[in-house]
C-alpha positions, 0 to 999 in steps of 0.5 A: 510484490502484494499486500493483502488488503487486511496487511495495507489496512494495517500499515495504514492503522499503524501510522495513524491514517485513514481507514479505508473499506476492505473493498476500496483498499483491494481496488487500490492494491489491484490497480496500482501500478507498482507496488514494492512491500518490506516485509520482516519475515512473513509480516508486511512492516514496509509499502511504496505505492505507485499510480500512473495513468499510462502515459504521462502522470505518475505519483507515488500514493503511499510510502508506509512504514512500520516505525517499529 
């Protein structure tokens, strides 16, 4: 799955988190692990995040959804 950095800063926005750089967002979505993203016709409303270093730690960054 992908989500554009603009769509994840906009999920963020909606659930009143932290804003992040445009670039930082990109690093995130470009070196996740897995990424699983809901989306309502063309428009992301859902996204799981996963980190893992390979080998041993592995956690989920972020679970958004749109609650509307």
């Amino acid at each position: 799955d992908y989500i554009s950095p603009e769509e994840y800063m906009e999920l963020r926005r909606k659930v009143g988190w932290m804003e992040l750089p445009l670039e930082q967002a990109k690093a995130c979505i470009d070196n996740a692990y897995m990424i699983r993203v809901v989306r309502d016709d063309e428009t992301a409303i859902g996204v799981a995040i996963v980190l893992w270093d390979g080998g041993y730690i592995a956690f989920l960054s972020d679970v958004i959804v749109d609650a509307e």
